[in-house]
KOLDOKOL-421184 format. One line per 4 residues: number of its first residue (from 0); their letters; for each residue x negated, y negated, z negated of N, C-alpha, C. Coordinates in steps of 0.2 Angstrom, whole numbers. Atoms other than C-alpha are relative to their C-alpha. Example, Ala and Ser with C-alpha at 12.3 -4.5 7.8 and 13.67 -1.06 7.14 Angstrom:
BEGIN
0) AS) -4,6,0,-62,22,-39,-4,-6,0; 4,6,1,-68,5,-36,4,-5,-3
***
This chain:
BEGIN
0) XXXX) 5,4,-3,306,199,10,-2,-6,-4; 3,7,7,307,185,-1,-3,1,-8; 5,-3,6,304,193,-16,-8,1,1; 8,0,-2,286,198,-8,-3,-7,0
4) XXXX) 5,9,0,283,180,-5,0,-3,-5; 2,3,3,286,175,-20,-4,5,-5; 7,-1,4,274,187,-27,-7,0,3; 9,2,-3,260,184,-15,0,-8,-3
8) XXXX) 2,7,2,263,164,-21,-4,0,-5; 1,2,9,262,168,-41,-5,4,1; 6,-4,2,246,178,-36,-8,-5,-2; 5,5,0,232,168,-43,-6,1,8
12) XXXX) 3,0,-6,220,161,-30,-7,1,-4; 7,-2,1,201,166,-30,-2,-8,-1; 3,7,0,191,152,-37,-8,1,1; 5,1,-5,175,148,-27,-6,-1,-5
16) XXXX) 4,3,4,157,146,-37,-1,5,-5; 1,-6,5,150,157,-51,7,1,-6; -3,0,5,161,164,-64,-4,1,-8; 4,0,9,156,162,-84,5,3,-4
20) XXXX) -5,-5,2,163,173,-94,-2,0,-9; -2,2,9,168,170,-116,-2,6,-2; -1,-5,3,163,183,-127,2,-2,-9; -4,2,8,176,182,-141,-3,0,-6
24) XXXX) 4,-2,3,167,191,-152,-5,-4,-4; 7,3,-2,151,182,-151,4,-10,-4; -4,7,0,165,164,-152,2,0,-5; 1,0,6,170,170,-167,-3,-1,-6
28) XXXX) 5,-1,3,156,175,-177,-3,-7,1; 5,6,-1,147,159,-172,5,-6,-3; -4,6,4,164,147,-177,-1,1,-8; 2,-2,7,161,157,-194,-5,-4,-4
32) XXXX) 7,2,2,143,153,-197,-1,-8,-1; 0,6,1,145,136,-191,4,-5,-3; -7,4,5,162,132,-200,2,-5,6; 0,5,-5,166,124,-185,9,6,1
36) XXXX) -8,-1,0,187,127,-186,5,-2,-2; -5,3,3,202,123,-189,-1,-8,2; -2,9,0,204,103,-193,-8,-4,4; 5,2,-3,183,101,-188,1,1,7
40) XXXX) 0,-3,-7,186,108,-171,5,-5,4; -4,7,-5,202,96,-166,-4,-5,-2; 3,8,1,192,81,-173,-8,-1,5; 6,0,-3,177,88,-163,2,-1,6
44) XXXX) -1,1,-8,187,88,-145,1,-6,0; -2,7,-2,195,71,-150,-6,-5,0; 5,2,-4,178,66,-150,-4,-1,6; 3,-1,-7,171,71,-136,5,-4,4
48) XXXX) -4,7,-7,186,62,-125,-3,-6,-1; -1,7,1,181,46,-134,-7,-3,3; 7,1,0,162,48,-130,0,-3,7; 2,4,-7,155,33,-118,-7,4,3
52) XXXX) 9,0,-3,136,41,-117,2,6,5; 1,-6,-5,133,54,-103,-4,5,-7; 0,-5,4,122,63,-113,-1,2,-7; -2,0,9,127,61,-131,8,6,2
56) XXXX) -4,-3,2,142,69,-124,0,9,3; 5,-6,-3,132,83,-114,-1,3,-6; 3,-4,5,126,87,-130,5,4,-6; -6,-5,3,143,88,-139,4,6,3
60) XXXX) -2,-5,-2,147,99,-125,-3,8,-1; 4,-8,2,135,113,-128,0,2,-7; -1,-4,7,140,114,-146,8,3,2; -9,-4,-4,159,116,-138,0,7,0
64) XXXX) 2,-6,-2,154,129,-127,-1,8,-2; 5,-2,3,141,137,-139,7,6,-3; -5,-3,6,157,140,-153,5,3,6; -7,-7,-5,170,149,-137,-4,4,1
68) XXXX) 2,-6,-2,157,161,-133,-5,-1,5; 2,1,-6,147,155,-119,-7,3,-3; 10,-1,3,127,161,-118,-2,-7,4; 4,6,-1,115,147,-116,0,1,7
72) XXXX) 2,2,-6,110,150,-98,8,-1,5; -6,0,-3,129,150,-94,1,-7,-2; 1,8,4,130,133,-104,-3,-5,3; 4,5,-3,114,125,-95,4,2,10
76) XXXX) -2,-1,-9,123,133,-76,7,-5,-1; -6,5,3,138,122,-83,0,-7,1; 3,8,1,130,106,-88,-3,-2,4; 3,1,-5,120,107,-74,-7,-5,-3
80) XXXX) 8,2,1,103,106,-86,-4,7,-2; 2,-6,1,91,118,-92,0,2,-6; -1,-3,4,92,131,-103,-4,-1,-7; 2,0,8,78,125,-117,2,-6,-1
84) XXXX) -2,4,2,86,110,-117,8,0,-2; -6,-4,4,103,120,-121,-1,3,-9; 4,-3,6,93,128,-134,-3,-5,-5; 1,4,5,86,113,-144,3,-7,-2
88) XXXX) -8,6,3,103,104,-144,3,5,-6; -3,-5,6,108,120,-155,-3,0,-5; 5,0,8,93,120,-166,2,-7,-5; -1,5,4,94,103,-170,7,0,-4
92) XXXX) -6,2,4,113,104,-175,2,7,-4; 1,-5,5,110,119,-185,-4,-3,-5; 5,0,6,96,112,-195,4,-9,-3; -2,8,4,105,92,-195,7,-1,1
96) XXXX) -9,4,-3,123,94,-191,1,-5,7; -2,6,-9,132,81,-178,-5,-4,-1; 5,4,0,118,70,-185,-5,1,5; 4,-2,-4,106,80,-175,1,-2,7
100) XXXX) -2,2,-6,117,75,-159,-3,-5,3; 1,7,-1,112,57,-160,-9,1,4; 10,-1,-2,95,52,-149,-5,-2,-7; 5,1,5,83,52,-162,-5,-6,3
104) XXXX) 5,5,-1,74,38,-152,3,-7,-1; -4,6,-2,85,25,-156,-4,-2,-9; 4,1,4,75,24,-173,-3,-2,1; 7,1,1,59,20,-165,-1,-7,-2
108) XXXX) 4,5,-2,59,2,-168,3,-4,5; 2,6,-6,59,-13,-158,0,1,9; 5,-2,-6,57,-10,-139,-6,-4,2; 6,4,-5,38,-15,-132,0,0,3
112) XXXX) 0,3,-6,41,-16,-116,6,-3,4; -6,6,0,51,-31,-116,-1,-3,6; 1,4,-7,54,-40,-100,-7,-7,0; 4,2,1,41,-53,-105,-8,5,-1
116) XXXX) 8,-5,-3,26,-36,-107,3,2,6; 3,-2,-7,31,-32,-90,-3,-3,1; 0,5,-7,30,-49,-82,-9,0,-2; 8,0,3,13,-50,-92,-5,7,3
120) XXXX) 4,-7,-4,8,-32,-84,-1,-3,6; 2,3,-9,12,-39,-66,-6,-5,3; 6,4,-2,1,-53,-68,-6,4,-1; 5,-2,0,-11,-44,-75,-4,5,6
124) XXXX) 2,-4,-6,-13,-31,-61,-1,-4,9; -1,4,-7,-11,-45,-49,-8,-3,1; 8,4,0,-32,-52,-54,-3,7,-1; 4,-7,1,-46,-40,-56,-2,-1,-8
128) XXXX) 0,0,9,-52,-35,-74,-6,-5,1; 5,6,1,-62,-47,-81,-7,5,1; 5,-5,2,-82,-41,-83,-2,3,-4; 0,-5,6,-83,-37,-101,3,9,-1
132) XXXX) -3,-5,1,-73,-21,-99,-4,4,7; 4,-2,-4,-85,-15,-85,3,7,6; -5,-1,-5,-71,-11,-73,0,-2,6; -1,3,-8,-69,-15,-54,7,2,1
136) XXXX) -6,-1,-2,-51,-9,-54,2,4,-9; -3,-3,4,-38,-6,-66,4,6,0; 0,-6,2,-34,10,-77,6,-2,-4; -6,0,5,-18,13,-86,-3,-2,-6
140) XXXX) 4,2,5,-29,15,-101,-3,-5,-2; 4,5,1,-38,-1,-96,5,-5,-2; -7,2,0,-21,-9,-95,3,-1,-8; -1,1,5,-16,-5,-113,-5,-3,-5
144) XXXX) 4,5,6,-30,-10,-122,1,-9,1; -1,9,0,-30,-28,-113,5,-4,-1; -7,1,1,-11,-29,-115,-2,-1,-8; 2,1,6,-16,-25,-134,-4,-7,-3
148) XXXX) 4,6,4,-28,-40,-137,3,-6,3; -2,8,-1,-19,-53,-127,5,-2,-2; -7,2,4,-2,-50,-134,2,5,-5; -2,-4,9,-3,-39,-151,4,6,1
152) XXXX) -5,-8,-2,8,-25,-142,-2,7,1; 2,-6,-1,1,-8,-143,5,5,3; -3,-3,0,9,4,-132,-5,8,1; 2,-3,-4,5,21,-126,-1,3,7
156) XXXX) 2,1,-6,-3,27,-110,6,1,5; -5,-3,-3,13,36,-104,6,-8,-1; -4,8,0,23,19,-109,-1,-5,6; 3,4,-6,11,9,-97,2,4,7
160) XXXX) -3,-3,-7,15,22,-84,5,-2,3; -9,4,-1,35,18,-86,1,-5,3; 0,10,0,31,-2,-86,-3,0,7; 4,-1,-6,20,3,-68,5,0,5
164) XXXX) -5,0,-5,34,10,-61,7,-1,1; -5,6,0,46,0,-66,-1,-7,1; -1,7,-6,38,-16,-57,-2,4,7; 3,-3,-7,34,-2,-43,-5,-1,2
168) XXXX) 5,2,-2,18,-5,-43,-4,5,4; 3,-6,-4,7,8,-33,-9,0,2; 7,0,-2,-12,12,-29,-1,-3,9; 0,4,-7,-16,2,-11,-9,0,1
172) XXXX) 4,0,-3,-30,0,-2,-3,-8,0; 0,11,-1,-36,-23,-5,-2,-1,7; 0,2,-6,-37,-32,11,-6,-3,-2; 9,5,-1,-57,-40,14,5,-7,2
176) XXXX) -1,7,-1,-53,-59,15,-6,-4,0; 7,5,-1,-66,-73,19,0,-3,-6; 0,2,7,-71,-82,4,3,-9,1; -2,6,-1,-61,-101,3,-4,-4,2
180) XXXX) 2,6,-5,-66,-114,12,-2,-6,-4; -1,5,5,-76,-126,1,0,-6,3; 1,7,-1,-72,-142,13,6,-2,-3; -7,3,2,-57,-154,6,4,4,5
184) XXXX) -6,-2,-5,-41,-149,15,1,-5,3; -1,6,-3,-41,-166,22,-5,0,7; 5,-1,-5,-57,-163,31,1,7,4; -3,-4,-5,-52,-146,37,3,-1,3
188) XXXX) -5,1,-2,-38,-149,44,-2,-5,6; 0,6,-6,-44,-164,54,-7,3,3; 1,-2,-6,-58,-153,61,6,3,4; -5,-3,-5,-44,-140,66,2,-7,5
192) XXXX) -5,7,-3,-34,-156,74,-4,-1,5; 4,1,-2,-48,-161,82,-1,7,9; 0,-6,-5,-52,-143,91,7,0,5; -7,-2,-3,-35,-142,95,1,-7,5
196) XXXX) -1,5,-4,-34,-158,104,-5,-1,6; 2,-2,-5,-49,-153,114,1,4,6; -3,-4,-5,-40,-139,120,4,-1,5; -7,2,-4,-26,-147,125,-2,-5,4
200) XXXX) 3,7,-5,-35,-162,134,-5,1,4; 6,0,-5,-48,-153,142,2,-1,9; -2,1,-6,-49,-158,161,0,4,2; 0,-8,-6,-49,-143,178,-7,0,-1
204) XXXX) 9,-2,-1,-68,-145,178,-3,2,-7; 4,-3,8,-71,-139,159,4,7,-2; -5,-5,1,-66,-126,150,-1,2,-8; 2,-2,7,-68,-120,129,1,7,-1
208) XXXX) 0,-6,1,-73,-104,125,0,1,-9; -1,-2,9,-70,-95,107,-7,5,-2; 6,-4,1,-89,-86,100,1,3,-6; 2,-4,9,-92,-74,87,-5,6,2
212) XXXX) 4,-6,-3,-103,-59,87,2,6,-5; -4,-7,3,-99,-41,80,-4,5,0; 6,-6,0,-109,-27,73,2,8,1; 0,-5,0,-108,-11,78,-3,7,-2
216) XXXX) 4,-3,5,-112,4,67,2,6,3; -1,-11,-1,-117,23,69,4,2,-4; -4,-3,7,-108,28,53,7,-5,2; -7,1,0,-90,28,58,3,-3,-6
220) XXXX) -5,3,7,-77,14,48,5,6,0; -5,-3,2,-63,25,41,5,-2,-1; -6,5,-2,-47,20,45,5,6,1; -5,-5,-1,-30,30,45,1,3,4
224) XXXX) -2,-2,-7,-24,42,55,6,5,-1; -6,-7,2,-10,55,57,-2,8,-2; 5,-5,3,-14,71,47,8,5,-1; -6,-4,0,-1,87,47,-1,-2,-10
228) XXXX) -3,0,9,5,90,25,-6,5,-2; 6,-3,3,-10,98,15,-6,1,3; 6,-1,-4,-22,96,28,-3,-7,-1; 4,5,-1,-37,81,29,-5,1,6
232) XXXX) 3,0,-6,-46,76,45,-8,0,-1; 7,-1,2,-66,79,42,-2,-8,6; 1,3,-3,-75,64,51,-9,-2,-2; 7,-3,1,-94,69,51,-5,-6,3
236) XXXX) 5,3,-2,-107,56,48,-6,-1,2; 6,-2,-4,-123,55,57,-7,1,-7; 3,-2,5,-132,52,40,-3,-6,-1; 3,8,0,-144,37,43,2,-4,4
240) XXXX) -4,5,-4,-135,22,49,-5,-5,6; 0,5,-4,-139,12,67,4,-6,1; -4,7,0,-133,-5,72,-1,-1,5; 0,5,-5,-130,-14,87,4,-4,-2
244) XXXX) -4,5,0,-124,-29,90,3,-4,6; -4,4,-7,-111,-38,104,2,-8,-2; -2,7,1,-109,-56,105,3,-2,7; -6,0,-4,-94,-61,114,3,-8,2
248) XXXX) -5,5,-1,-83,-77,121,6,1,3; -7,-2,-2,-66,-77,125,3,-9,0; -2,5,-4,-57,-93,134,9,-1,-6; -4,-1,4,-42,-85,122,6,8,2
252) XXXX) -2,-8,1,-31,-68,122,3,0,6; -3,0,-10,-27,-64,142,-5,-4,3; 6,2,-4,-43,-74,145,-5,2,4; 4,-2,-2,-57,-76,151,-7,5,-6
256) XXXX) 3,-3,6,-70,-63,142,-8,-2,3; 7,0,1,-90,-64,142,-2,3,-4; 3,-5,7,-99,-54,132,-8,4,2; 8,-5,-1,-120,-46,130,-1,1,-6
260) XXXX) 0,-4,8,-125,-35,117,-8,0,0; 7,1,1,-142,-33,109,-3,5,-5; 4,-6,5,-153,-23,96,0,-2,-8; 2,5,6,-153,-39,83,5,-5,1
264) XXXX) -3,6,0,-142,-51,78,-5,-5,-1; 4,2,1,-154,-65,82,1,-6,6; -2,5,-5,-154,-83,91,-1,2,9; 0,-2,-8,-160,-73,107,8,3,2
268) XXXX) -7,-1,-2,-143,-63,108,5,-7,2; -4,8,-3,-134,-82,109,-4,-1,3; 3,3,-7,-145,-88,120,3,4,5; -3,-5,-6,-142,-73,131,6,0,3
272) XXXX) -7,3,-1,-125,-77,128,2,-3,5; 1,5,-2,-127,-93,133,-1,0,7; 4,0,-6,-137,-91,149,6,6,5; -4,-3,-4,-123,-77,155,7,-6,-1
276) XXXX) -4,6,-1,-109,-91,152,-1,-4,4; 1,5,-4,-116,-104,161,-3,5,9; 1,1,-8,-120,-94,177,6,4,1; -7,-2,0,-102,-85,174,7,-7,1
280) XXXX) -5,6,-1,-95,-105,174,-5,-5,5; 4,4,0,-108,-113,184,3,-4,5; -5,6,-5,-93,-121,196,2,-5,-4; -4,4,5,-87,-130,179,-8,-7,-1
284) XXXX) 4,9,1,-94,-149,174,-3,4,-9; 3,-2,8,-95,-144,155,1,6,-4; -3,-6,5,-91,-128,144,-4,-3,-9; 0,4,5,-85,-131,126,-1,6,-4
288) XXXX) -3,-7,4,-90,-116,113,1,-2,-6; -2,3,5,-80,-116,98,-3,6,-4; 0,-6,4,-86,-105,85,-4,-2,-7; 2,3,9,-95,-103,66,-6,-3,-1
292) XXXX) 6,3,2,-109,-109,56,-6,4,-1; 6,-6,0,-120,-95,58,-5,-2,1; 8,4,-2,-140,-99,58,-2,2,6; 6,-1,-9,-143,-90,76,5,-7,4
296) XXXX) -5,5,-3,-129,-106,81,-5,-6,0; 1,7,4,-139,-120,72,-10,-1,1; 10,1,0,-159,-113,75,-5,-4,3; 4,5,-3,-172,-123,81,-1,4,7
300) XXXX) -1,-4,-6,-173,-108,96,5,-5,3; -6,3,-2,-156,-113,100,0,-5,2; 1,8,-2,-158,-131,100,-3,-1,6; 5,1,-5,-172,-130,113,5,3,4
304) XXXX) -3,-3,-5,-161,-119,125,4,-4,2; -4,4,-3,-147,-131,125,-1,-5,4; 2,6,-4,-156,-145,128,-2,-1,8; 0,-2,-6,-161,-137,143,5,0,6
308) XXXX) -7,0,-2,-144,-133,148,1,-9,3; -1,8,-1,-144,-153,149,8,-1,0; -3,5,4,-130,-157,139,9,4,4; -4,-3,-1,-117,-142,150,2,4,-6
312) XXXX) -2,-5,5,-114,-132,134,0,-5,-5; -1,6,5,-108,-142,120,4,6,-6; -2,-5,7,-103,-133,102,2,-4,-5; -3,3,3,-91,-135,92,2,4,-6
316) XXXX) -1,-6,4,-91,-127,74,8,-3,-4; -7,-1,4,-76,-122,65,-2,-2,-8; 2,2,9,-75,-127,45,-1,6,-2; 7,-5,5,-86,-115,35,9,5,-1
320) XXXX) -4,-5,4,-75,-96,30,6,-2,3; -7,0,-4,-60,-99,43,0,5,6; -1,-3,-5,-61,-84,53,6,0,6; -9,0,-3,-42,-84,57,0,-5,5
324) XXXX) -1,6,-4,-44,-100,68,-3,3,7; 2,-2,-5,-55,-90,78,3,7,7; -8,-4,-4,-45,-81,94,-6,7,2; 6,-6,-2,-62,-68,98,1,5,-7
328) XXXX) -2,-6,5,-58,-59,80,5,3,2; -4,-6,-2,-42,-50,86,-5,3,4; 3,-1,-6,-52,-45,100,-5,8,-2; 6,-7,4,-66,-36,88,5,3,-4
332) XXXX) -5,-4,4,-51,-30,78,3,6,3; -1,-7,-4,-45,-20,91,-6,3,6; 4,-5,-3,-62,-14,97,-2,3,-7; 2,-4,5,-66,-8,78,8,5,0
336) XXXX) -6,-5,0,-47,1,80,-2,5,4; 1,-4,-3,-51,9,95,-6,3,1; 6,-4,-1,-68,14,97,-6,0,-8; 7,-1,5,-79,11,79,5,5,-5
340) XXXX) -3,-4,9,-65,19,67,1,8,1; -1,-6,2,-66,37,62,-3,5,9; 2,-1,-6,-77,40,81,-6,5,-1; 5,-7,0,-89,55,84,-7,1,3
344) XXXX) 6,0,-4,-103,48,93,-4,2,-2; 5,-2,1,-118,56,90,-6,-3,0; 3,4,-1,-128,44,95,-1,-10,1; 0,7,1,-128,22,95,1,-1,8
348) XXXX) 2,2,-7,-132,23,114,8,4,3; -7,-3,-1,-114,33,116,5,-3,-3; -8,7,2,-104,20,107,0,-3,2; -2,8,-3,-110,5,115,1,3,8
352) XXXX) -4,-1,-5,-104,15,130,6,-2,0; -8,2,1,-87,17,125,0,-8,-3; -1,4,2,-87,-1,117,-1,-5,7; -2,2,-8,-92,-6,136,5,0,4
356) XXXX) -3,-3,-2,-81,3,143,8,-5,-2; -4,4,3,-67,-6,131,-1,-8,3; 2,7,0,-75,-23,134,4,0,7; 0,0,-6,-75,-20,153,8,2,3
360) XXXX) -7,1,-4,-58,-13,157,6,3,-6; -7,-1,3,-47,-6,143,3,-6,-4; -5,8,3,-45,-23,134,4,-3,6; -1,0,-6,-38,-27,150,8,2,0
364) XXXX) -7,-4,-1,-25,-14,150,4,0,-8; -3,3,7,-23,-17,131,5,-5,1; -6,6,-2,-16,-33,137,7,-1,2; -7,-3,-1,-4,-26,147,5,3,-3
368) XXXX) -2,-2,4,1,-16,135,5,-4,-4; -2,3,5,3,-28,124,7,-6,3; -8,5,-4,16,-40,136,5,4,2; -5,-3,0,24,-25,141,3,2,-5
372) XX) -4,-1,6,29,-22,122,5,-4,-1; -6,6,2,37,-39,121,2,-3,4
***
């Protein structure tokens, strides 16, 4: 019985994974040719141990290999590369010796993309092309030329790709921004102070509303949306584009809302406004609207209706190109989310439904939404 056991021990165990298999022969015949034996052969393994590169020493393993017999696809299933890259480690060191091992890029020169032409790339892609080059966004190609005249460094296109994605750069979508604010920052700021101190002081018998107004278009904005993988969502335009328009006030987000829509953006829709404000507040002493420098705000129409009002509507403009201070832009934000982006009306008079419908009760519940998130 023990004798058996120790012959099941000393029986080799099954090894797991493909087997490669030497053909002597062939290992032979190949150390001949290559002269690769004896004293060349020990001085070529003690190489290999000594080798820091990965694949400098990749490369002296496929001449190893090569000379025991191995075949190239048995070689590249080894090294875990591909086979004509097995096969053009061999030509080379057939036609250049060990020399051939060496990366032959280590000649090229200099490197050009030096940390200094990245950081110069990044700025560069950070502004628009200038107009000379009659561009509205930059092209790899456009990218090397300008890199070549402003810093003498010529690369190619595939190099600029490398330098791209080695500051991670990516194609995006630019965000729309209002144009700066040509008043000092001094005067800005001290109207904001200002608005903001009338909010905070107003007494029970006043109130400040936020104005803006917002156009609504037949031709669907396009805006993202979830898509299964090789499929695109179709989103069919009516073809000639209508407009309406809603002009709105808002006391602030949870507010109070107001709002009339119209055919024109035109000092009548504010009036209109106006005249549904005041018999929506007509318990209040004064109402304060904060809002832009649009000309239906400023017309001589305008003018005349306020006066009328007798001195109950008081207006209070924001500094020039300061959307963001305005609390009624979320508000059109997410009525272009929900009802104008990627939408199928057929008609102009079936969106400013849904966009009533929105006004009237789902902002509403949006709201709620939106407290019960946080």
């Amino acid at each position: 019985m023990a004798s058996f056991s120790r012959r099941i021990l000393r029986k080799p165990l099954a090894r797991a994974g493909p087997c490669f298999l030497a053909d002597r022969t062939q290992a032979r015949a190949r150390r001949e040719a290559l002269n690769f034996q004896g004293l060349r052969r020990r001085r070529w393994k003690a190489t290999m141990s000594k080798i820091k590169d990965a694949n400098l020493r990749r490369r002296y393993l496929i001449v190893w290999f090569w000379c025991e017999g191995f075949a190239q696809t048995d070689i590249a299933a080894m090294l875990l590369c591909h086979r004509n890259g097995v096969r053009n480690v061999l030509e080379r060191f057939q036609d250049k010796g060990e020399l051939g091992l060496v990366d032959g890029r280590i000649s090229n020169g200099d490197l050009k993309a030096t940390h200094a032409f990245v950081e110069a790339v990044a700025g560069l892609i950070a502004t628009a092309p200038p107009p000379k080059w009659n561009h509205t966004t930059w092209t790899e190609e456009l990218l090397t030329i300008v890199m070549a005249e402003q810093t003498g460094v010529k690369v190619s296109v595939a190099t600029m790709s490398r330098v791209l994605k080695r500051l991670k750069a990516r194609k995006g979508r630019p965000r729309p921004v209002a144009c700066a604010c040509p008043w000092p920052a001094w005067k800005r700021q001290k109207r904001l102070r200002d608005i903001r101190k009338l909010i905070e002081t107003l007494p029970p018998d006043e109130i400040a509303l936020f104005e803006d107004e917002v156009d609504i278009h037949l031709n669907p904005k396009i805006g993202p949306d979830w898509m299964l993988p090789g499929t695109q969502k179709m989103v069919v335009t009516p073809g000639k584009n209508q407009k309406h328009y809603i002009a709105g006030a808002i006391s602030g987000w949870g507010g109070e809302l107001v709002w009339v829509e119209g055919p024109s953006k035109c000092s009548a829709l504010f009036i209109k406004l106006v005249n549904q404000i005041v018999a929506r507040f007509a318990h209040l002493r004064r109402i304060h609207l904060i809002l832009d420098n649009y000309i239906i705000h400023t017309s001589k129409i305008t003018q005349k209706a306020l006066q009328a009002k007798q001195g109950k509507v008081q207006l209070h403009f924001l500094p020039p190109y300061c959307p963001k201070h305005n609390k009624i832009e979320r508000l059109w934000r997410d009525l272009h989310a929900r009802i104008t982006r990627n939408h199928t009306c057929k008609t102009i008079e079936e969106l400013m439904t849904h966009a009533a419908d929105f006004l009237n009760t789902l902002w509403r519940q949006a709201q709620v939404d939106a407290a019960a998130a946080d």
